[in-house]
LUMKE-877826 format. One record per atom (N, C-alpha, C): residue in three letters; x, y, z. Coordinates in steps of 0.001 Angstrom, whole numbers, padded with zeros to 6 digits, always signed. Layout:
! residues N
ALAXYZ/...
//
This chain:
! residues 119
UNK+000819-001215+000000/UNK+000000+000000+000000/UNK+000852+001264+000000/UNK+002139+000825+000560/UNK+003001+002435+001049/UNK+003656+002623-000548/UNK+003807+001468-001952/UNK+004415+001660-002927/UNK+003605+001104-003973/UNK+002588+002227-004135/UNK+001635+001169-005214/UNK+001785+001740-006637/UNK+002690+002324-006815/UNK+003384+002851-007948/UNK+004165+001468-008593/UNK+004426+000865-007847/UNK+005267-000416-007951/UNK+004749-002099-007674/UNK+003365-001567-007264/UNK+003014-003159-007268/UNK+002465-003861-008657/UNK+001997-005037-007975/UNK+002090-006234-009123/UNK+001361-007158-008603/UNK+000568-007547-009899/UNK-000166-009121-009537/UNK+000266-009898-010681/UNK+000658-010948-010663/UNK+000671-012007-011041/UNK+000028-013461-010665/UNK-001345-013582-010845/UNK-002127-014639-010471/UNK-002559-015986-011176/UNK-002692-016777-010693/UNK-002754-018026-011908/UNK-003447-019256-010513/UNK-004883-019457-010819/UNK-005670-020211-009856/UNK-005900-021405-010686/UNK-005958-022025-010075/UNK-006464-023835-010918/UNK-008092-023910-011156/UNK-008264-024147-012540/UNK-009926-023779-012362/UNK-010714-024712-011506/UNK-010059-026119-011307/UNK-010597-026900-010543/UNK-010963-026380-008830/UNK-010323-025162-008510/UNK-010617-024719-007425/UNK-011819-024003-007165/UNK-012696-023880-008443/UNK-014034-022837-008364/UNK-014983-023678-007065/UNK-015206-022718-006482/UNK-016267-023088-005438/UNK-017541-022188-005320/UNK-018767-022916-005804/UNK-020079-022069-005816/UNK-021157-022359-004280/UNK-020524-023115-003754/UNK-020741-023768-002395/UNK-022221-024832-002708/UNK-021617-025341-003862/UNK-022686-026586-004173/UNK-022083-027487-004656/UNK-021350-028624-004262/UNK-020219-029291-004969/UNK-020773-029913-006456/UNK-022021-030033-006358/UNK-022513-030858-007582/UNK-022425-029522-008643/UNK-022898-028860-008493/UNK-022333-027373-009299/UNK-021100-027280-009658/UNK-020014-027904-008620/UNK-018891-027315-008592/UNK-018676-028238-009983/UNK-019194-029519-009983/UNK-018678-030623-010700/UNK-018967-030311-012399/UNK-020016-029766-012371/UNK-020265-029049-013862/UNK-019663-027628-014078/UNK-019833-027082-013162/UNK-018857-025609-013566/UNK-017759-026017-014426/UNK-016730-027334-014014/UNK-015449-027304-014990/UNK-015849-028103-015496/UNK-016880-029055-016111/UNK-017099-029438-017137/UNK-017173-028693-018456/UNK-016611-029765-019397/UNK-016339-028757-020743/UNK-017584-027890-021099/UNK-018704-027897-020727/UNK-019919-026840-021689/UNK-019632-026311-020604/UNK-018627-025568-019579/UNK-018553-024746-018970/UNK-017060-024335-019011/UNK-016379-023904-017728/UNK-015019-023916-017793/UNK-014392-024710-018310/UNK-014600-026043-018045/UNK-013661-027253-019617/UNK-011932-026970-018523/UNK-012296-027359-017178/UNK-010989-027230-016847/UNK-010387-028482-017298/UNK-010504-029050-017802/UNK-009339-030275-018700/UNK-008455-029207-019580/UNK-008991-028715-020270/UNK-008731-028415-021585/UNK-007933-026561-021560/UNK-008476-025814-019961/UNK-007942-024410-019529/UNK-007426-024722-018243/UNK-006753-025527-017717/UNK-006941-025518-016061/UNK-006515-024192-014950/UNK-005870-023235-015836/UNK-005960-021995-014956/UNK-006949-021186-015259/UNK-006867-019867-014389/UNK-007477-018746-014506/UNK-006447-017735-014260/UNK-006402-016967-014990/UNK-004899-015659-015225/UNK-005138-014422-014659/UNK-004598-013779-014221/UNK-004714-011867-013943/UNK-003687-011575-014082/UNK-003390-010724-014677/UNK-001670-009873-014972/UNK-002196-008708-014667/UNK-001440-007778-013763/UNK-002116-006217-013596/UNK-001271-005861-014123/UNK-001423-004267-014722/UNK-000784-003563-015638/UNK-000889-002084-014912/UNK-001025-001909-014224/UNK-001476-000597-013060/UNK-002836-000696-011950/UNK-002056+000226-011294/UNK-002769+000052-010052/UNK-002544+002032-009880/UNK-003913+002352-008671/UNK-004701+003172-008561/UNK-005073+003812-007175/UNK-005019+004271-006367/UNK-005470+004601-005258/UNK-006938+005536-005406/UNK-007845+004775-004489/UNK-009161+005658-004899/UNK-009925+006183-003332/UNK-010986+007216-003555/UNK-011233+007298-002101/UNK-011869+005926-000999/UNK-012117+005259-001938/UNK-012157+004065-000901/UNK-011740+002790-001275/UNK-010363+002769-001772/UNK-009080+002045-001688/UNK-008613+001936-002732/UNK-008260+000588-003732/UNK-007464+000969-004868/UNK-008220+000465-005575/UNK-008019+000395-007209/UNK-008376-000278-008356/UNK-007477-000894-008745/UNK-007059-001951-009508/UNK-005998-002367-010504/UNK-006881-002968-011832/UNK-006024-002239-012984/UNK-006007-002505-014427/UNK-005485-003682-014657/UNK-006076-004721-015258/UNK-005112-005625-016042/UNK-005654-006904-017107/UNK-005297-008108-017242/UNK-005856-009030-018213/UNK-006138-009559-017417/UNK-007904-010225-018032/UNK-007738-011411-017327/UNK-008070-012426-018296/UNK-007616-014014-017867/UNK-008047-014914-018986/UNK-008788-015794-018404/UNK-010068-016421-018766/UNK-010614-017389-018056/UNK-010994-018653-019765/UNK-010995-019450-019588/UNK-011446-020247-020491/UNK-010458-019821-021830/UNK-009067-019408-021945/UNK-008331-019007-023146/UNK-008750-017885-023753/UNK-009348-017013-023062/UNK-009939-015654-024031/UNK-009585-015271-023023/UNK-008929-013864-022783/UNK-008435-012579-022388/UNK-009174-011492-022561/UNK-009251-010648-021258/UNK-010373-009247-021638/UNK-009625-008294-020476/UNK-009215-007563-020980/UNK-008913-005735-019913/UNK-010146-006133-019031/UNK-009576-005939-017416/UNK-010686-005556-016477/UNK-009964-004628-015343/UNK-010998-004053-014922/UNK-010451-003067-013595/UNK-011334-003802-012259/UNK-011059-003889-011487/UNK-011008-004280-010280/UNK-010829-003871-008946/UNK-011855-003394-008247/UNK-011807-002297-006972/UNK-011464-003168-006151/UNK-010297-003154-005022/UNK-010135-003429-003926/UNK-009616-002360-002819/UNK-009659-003509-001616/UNK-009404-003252-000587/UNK-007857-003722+000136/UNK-007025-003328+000750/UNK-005956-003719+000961/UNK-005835-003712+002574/UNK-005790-004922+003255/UNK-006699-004929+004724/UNK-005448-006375+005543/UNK-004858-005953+006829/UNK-004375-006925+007187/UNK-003323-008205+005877/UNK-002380-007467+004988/UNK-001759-008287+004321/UNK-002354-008460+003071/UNK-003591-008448+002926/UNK-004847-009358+002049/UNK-005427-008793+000970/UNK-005276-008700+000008/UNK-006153-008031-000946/UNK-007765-008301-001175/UNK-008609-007887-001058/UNK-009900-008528-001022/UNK-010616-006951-002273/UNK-011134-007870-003343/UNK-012559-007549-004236/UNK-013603-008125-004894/UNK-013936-007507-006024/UNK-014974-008497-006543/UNK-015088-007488-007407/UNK-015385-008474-009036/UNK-015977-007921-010325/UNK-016575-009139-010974/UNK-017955-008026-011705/UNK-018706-008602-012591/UNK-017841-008866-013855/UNK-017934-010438-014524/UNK-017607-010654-015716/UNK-018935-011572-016568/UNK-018676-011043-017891/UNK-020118-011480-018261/UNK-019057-012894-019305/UNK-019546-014108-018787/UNK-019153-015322-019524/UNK-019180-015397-020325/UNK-020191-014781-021236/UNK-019870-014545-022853/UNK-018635-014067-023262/UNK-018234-013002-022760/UNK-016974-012397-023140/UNK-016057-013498-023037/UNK-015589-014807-022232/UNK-015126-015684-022206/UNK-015421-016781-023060/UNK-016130-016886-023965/UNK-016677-017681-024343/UNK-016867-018917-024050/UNK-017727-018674-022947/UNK-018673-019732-021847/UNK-020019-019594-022185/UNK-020855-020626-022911/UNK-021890-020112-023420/UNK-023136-020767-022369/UNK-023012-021708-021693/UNK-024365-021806-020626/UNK-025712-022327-021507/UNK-026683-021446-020864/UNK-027246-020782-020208/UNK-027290-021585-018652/UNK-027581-023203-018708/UNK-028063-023382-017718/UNK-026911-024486-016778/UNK-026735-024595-015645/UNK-025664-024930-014485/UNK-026400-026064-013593/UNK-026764-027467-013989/UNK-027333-028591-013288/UNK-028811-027820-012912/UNK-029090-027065-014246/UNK-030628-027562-014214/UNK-031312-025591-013945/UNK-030299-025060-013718/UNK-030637-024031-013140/UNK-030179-022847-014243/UNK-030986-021898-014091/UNK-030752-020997-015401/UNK-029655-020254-015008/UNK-028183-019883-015054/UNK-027295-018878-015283/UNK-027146-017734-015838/UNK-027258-015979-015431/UNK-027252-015048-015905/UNK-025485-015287-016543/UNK-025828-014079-017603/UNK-024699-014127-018442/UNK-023603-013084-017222/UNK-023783-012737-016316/UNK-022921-011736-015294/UNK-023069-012398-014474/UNK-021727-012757-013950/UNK-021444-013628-013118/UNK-020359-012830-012055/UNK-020668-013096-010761/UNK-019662-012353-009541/UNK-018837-013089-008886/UNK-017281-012492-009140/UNK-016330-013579-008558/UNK-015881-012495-007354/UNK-015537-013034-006876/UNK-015011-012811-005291/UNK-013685-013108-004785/UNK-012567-012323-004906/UNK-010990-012398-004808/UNK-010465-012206-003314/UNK-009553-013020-002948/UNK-008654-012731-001902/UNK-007698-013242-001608/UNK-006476-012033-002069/UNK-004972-012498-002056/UNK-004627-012211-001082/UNK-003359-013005-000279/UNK-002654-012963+000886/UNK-001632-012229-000217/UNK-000669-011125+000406/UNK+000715-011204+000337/UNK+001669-011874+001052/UNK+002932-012077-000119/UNK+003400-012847+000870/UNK+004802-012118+000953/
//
């Protein structure tokens, strides 16, 4: 926080780690008509700048989910070590086409929920 002229993310999560807190969900989420974690098994963020705002920072950068890449900005919080945010990505832009998740209809905007330790 004291050098954010100079920070950096470099992130790379295993898609097999998605948790929607329904394991049978969880089990189709990386199925191929979804994430297809066989075939992508990460999820990417490269930041490219970072931001101080009146209520904490933003960072610019790529993200890749499913092999497609899209510019996103990303509001966080920088709290006890931890980076903590959340942004809307619409799965289309990933080309994740859905609609429906073990039976259940899926909006195309979907909310992920981040939290990095530094280390």
């Amino acid at each position: 926080a004291d050098d954010i002229a100079n920070a950096n993310f470099d992130v790379s999560v295993a898609t097999m780690t998605i948790n929607t807190g329904n394991e049978t969900k969880d089990k189709h989420a990386i199925g191929d008509s979804w994430l297809d974690a066989e075939q992508f098994p990460r999820i990417n963020f490269q930041s490219h700048s970072f931001q101080k705002t009146n209520t904490g920072y933003t960072v610019d950068g790529q993200l890749t989910i499913h092999g497609k890449s899209k510019a996103v900005a990303i509001p966080f919080d920088f709290k006890d070590n931890i980076f903590s945010g959340e942004l809307t990505v619409n799965r289309r832009d990933f080309g994740i086409d859905g609609p429906f998740l073990f039976g259940s209809l899926v909006g195309d905007e979907v909310l992920v929920s981040l939290r990095i330790p530094v280390e």
